[in-house]
MILO-287257 format. One line per field, with one value per residue (C-alpha): residue number from 1; x, y, z; residue in one letter. Coordinates in steps of 0.25 Angstrom, whole numbers, plus 5000, padded with zeros to 4 digits. Layout:
% MILO-287257
pos = (NUM, ...)
east = (X, ...)
north = (Y, ...)
up = (Z, ...)
code = (A, ...)
% end
This chain:
% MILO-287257
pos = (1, 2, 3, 4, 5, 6, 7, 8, 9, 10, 11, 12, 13, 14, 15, 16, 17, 18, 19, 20, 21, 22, 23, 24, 25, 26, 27, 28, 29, 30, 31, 32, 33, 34, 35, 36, 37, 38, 39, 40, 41, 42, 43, 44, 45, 46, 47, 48, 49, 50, 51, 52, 53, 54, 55, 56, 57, 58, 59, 60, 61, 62, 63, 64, 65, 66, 67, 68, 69, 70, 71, 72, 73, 74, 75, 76, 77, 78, 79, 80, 81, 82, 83, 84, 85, 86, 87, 88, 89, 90, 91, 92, 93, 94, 95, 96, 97, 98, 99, 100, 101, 102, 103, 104, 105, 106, 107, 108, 109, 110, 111, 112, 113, 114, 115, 116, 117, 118, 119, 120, 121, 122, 123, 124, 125, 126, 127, 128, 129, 130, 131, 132, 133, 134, 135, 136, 137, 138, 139, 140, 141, 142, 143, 144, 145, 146, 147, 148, 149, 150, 151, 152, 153, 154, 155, 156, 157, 158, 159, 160, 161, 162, 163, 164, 165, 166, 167, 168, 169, 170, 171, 172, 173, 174, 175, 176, 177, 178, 179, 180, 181, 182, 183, 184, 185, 186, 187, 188, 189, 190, 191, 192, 193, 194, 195, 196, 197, 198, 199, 200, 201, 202, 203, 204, 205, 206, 207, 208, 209, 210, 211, 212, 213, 214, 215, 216, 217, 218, 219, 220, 221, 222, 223, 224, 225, 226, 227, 228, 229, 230, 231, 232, 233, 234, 235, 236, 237, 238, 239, 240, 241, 242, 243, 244, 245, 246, 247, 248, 249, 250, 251, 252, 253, 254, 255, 256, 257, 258, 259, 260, 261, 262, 263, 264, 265, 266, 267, 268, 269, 270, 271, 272, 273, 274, 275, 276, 277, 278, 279, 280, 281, 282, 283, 284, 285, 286, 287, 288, 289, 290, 291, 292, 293, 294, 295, 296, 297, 298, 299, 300, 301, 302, 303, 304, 305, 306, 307, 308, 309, 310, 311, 312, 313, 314, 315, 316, 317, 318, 319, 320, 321, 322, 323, 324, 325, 326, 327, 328, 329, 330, 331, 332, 333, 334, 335, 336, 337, 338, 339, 340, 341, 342, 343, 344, 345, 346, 347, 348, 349, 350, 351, 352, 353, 354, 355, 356, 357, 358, 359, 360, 361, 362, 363, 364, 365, 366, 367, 368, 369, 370, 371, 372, 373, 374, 375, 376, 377, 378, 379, 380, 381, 382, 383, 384, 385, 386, 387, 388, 389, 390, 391, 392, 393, 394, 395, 396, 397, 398, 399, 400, 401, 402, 403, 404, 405, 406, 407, 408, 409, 410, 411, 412, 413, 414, 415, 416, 417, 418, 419, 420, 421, 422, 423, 424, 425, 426, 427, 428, 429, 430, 431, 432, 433, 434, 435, 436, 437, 438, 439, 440, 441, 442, 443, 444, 445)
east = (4821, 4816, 4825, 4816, 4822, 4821, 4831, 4835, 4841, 4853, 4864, 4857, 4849, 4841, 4834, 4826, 4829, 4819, 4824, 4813, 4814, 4812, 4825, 4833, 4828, 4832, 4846, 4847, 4844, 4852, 4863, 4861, 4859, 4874, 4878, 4871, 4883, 4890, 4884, 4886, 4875, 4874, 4866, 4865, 4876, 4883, 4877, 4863, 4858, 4843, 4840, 4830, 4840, 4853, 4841, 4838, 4853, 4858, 4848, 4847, 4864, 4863, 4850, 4858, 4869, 4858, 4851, 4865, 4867, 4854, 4855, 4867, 4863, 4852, 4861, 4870, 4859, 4854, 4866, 4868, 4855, 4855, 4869, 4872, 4886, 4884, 4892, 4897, 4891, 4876, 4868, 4861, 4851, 4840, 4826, 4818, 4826, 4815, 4819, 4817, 4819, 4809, 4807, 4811, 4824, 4823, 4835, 4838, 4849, 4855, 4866, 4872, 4875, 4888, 4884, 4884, 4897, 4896, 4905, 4919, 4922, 4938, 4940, 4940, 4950, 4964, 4973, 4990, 4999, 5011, 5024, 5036, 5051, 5061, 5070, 5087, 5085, 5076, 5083, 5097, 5087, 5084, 5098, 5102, 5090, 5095, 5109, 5106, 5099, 5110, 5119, 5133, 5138, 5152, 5160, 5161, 5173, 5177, 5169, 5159, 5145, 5134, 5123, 5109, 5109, 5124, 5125, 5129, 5134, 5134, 5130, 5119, 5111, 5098, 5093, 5080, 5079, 5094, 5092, 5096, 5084, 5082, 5084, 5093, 5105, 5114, 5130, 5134, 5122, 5120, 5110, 5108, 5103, 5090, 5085, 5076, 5079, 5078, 5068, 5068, 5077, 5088, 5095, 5094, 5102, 5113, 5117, 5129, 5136, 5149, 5154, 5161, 5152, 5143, 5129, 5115, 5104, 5091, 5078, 5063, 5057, 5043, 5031, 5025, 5041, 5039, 5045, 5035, 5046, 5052, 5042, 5042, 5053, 5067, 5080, 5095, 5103, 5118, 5126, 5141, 5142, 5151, 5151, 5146, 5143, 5138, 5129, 5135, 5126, 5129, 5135, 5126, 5132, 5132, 5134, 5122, 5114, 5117, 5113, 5099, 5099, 5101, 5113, 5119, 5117, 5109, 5103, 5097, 5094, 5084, 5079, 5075, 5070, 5059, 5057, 5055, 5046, 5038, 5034, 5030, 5020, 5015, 5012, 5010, 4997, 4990, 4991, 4984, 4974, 4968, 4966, 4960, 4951, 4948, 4944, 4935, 4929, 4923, 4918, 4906, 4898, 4889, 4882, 4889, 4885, 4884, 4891, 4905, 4903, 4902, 4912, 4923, 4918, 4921, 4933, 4938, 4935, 4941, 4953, 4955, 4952, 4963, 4973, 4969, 4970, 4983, 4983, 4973, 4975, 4963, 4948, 4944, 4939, 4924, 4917, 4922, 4913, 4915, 4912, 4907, 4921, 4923, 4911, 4914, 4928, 4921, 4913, 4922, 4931, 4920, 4915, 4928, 4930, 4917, 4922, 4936, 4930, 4920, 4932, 4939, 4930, 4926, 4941, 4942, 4953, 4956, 4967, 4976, 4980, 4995, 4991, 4984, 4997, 5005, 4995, 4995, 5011, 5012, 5003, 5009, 5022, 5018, 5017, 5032, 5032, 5018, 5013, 5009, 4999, 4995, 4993, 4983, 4975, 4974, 4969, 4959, 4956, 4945, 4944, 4959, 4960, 4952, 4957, 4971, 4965, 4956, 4968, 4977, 4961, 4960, 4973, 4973, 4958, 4965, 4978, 4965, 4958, 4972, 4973, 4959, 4962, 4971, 4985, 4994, 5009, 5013, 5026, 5028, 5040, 5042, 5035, 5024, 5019, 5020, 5014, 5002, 5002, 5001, 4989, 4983, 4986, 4981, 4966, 4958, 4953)
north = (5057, 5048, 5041, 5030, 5021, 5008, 5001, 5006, 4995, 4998, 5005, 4998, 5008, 5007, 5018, 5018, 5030, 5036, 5046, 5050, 5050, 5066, 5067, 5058, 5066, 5078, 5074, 5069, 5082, 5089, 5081, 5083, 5100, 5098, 5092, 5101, 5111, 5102, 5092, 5095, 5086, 5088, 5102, 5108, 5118, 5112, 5114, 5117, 5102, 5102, 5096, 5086, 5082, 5079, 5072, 5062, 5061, 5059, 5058, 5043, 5043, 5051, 5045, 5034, 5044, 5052, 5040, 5037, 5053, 5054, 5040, 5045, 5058, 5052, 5042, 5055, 5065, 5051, 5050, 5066, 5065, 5052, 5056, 5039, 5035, 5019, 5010, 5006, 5010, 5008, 4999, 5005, 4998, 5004, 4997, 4997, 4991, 4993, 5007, 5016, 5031, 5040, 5030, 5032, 5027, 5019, 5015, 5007, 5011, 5004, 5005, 5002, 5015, 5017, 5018, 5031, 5029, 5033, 5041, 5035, 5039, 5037, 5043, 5030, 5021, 5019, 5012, 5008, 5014, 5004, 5008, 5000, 5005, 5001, 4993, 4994, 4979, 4981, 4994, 4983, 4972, 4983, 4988, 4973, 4974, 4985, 4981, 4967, 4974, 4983, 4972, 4970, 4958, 4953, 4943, 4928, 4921, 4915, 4901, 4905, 4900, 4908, 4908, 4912, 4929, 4931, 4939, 4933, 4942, 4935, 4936, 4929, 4925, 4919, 4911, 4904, 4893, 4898, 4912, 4921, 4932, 4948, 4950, 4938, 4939, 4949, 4951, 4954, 4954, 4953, 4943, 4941, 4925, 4924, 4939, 4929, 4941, 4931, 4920, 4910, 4900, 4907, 4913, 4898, 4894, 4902, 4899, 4891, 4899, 4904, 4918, 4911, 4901, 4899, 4894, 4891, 4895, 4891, 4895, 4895, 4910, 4910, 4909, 4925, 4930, 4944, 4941, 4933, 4929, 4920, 4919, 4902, 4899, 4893, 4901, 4898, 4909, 4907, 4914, 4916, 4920, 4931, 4934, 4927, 4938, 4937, 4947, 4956, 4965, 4979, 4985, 4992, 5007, 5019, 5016, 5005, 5019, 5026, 5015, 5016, 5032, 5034, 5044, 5034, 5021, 5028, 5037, 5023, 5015, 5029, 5027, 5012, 5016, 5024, 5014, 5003, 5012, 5016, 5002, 4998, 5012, 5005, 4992, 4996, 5007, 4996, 4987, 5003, 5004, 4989, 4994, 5007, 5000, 4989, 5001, 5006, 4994, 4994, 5009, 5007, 5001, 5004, 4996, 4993, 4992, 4978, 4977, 4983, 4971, 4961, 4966, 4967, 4954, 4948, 4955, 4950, 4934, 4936, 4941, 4930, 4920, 4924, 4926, 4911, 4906, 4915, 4905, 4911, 4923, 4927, 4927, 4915, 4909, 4906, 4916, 4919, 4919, 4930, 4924, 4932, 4934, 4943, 4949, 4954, 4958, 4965, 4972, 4977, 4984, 4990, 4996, 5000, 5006, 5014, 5021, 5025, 5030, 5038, 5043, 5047, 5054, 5063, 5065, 5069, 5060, 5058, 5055, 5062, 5062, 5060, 5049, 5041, 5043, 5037, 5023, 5024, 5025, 5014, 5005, 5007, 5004, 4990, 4991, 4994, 5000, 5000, 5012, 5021, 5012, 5009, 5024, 5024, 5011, 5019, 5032, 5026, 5016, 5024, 5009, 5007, 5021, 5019, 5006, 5015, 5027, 5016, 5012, 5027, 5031, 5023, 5025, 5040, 5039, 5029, 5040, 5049, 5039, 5036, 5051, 5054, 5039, 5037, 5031, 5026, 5021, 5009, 5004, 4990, 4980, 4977, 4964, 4966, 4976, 4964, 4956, 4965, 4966, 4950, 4951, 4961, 4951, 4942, 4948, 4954, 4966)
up = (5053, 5066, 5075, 5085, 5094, 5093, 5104, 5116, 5124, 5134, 5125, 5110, 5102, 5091, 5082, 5070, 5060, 5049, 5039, 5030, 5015, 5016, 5023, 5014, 5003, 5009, 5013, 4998, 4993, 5003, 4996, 4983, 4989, 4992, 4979, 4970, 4968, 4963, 4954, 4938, 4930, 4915, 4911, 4924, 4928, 4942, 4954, 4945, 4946, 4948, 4964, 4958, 4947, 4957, 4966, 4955, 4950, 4963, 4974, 4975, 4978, 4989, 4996, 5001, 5006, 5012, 5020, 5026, 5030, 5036, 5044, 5049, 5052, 5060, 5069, 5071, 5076, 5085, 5091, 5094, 5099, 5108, 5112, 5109, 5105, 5098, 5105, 5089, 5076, 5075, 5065, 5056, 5046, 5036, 5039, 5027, 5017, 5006, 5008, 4994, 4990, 4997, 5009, 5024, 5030, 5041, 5048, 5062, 5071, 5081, 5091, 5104, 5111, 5121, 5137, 5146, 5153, 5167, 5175, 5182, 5194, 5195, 5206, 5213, 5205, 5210, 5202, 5203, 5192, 5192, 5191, 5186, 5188, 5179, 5186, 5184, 5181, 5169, 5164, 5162, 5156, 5146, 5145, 5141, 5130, 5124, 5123, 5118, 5107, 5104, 5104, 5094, 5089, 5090, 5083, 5087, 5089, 5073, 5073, 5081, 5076, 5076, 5089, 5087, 5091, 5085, 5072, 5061, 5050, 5036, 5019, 5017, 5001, 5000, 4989, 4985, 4974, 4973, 4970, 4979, 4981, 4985, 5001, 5001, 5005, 5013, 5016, 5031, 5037, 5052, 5055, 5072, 5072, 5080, 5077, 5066, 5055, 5044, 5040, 5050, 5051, 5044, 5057, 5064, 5052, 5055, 5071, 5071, 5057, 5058, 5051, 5038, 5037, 5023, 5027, 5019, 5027, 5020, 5026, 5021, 5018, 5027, 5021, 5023, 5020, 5013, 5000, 4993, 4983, 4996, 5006, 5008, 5000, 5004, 5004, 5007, 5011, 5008, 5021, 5024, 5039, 5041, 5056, 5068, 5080, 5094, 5101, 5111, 5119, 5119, 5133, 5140, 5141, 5136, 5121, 5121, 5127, 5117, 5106, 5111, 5111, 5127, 5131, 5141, 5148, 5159, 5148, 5143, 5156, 5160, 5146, 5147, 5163, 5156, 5145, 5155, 5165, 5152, 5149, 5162, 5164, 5150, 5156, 5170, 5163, 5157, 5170, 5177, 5164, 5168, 5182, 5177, 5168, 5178, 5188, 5178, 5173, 5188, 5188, 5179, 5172, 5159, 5147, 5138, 5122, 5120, 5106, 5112, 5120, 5111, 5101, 5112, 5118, 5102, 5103, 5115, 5115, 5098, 5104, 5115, 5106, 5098, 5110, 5112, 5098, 5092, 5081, 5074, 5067, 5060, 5064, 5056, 5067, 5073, 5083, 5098, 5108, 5118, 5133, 5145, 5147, 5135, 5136, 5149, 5146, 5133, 5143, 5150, 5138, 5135, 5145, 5148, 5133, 5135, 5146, 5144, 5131, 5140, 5147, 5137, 5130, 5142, 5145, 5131, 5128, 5114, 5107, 5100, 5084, 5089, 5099, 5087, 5077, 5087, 5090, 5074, 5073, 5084, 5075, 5061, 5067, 5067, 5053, 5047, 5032, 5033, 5043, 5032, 5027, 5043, 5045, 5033, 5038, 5052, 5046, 5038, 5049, 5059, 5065, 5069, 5073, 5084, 5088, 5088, 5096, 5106, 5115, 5114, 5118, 5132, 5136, 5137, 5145, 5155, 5156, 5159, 5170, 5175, 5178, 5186, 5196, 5207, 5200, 5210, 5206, 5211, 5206, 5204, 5197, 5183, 5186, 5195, 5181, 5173, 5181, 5182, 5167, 5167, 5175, 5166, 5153, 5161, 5161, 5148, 5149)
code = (X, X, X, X, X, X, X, X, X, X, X, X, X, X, X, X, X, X, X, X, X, X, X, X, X, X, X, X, X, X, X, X, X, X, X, X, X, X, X, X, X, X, X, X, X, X, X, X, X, X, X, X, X, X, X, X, X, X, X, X, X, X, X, X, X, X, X, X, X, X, X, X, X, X, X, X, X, X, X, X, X, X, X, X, X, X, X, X, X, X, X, X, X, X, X, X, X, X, X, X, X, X, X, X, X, X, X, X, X, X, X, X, X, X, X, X, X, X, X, X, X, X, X, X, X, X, X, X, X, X, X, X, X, X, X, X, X, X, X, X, X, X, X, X, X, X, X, X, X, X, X, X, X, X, X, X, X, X, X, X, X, X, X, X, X, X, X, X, X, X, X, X, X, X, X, X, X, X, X, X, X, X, X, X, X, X, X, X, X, X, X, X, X, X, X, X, X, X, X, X, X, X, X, X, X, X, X, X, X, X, X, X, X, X, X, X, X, X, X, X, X, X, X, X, X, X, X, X, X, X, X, X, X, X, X, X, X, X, X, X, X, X, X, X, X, X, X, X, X, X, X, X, X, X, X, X, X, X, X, X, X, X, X, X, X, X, X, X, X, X, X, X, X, X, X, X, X, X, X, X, X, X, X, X, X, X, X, X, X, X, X, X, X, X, X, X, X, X, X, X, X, X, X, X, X, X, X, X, X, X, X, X, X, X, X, X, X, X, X, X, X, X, X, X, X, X, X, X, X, X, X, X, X, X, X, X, X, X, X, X, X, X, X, X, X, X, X, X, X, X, X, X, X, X, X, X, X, X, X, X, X, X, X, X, X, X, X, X, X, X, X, X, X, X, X, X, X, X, X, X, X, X, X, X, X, X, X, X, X, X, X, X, X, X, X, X, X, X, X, X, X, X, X, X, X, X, X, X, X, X, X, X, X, X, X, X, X, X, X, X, X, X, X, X, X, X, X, X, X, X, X, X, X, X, X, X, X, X, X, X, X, X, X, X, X)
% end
């Protein structure tokens, strides 16, 4: 087998590989050397099949199986040898394509390979963790939150007509064409008006009803409803109110404590505190990563494989285009152009990519079977009734794997950076973090 080079211009390479008939033939045969136990052919005994026989039965199937082995077996040893990572997979294209048994292979190889990323001294970057308190007044917001969703109803005054988020309680029987269909009708059943828990329009209809009343509510199913049998068609549901109720927020003691699992009131308040202070070490880190990054982003400077480039610059001005045009959905649209913009905002994930990636791969940070169920289980949960057939597409899915493993990946090298530079607490209110959060939104990175 040769290997030349053919290019080798900044990080692209380019080789040109020959393996010889002679070693196709023997990797053939060494096939065929393998198999030979266990090929039965009529009057030989198995595992008796004469060499030159199995070569002529078979030889021409394996050839093209034995081509790829070797190809592969070439780039493999290359890259062992050359000690190159490509920056993405590299082309691969035979060159005489008037190729014929018993002639030479010639292949051409190229690629872009991934820089040498220098060392970072970090001893030198100091950076603010922020610090938010939860305050007594947000702890009552909460409080008030809680006990607004844990809310009863009460009866109104005999008369009293219904108001948009009372709770109506009444029969109900829905008919299409004048026949009453499955799923369509209930008896005392509580229906909160606003909570939109029917079609629209039906809950609209009924502000104003009063419990004895007979009303006809007629509504028109939607177009994408999921029971084909009705989606688009017209329906009048026959409903006799039966009570009329007005929200009444639950007091905030003890007993509303202990509807949400805490011991006591105090038990809860603590409970929410850490909720709260949780949330804003969230927001407040990801305000402290941009810093990090910005810091790093300053440190050093590399090539960089021009493709990644490109493909995130095409990413980037794709994804903006559609922020600016969320009317359209799909991708039938015309090209988008990235700008110097892009490309330098491209750049600079890039870069920035490369080197956490070398970071974490000196640090040896990997993460764990149990890291990547959770980030599975987090995602499938988007998917009600449907996270079994999830777990398979994921299992089966090398690509959204690593789109899963990509981000739990980054976050635990800056954890690692965070803990070699100088953090320094700095607390600061609720709204001064949001406001440094706008500023963040307010740039791409």
């Amino acid at each position: 087998m040769q290997v030349t080079e053919t290019l080798n211009e900044g990080l692209k390479r380019g080789y040109a590989i020959t393996v010889t008939a002679a070693e196709l033939d023997a990797k053939v045969n060494e096939k065929l050397i393998e198999a030979q136990p266990e090929i039965e052919m009529k009057g030989f005994r198995k595992g008796k099949v004469p060499m030159a026989l199995l070569k002529k039965q078979y030889g021409q199937r394996l050839l093209g199986e034995a081509m790829q082995e070797t190809i592969d077996g070439a780039m493999n040893q290359h890259f062992e040898q050359s000690g190159d990572r490509p920056a993405a997979q590299p082309q691969v294209k035979m060159t005489n394509e008037d190729w014929k048994e018993g002639d030479d292979v010639a292949v051409e190889m190229s690629y872009e390979k991934l820089p040498e990323i220098p060392e970072v001294d970090l001893s030198g970057v100091k950076l603010e963790k922020l610090v938010v308190k939860a305050d007594d007044a947000q702890i009552d917001e909460t409080l008030e939150s809680l006990a607004k969703n844990a809310q009863d109803f009460d009866d109104r005054d005999e008369g009293a007509a219904a108001e948009d988020g009372d709770q109506i309680v009444f029969d109900f029987l829905g008919k299409v064409d004048g026949e009453a269909f499955e799923g369509g009708a209930a008896e005392d059943y509580p229906l909160v008006l606003g909570s939109n828990s029917f079609i629209p329009g039906f809950e609209d209809q009924l502000v104003g009803a009063k419990a004895g009343e007979e009303k006809d509510v007629t509504v028109t199913f939607p177009e994408e409803y999921g029971a084909a049998h009705l989606a688009g068609k017209e329906a009048v549901f026959e409903c006799k109110i039966k009570a009329v109720k007005a929200p009444k927020a639950a007091e905030i003691d003890d007993e509303l404590a202990k509807k949400y699992g805490a011991d006591d009131l105090e038990a809860l308040k603590g409970q929410i505190r850490e909720r709260l202070e949780a949330d804003f070490a969230n927001t407040a880190r990801q305000v402290t990563k941009r810093k990090l990054l910005d810091a790093l982003d300053g440190l050093v400077t590399f090539e960089l494989p021009p493709s990644l480039v490109e493909a995130e610059a095409k990413q980037i001005a794709h994804q903006l285009w559609h922020e600016e045009n969320p009317e359209v959905h799909d991708h039938n649209h015309g090209a988008i152009e990235p700008t110097d913009e892009h490309n330098k905002l491209a750049e600079r994930r890039v870069r920035l990519g490369l080197l956490l990636a070398e970071l974490g791969n000196k640090a040896e940070v990997e993460v764990t079977d149990q890291e990547m169920t959770q980030a599975v289980m987090a995602q499938a949960r988007q998917y009600p009734g449907q996270e079994r057939q999830f777990f398979e597409f994921i299992q089966q899915n090398p690509q959204m794997q690593q789109q899963l493993r990509a981000p739990i990946f980054e976050d635990k090298v800056v954890d690692h950076i965070f803990a070699q530079v100088e953090l320094t607490d700095k607390e600061i209110s609720k709204d001064e973090l949001k406001a440094a959060v706008d500023a963040l939104e307010d740039e791409v990175a």
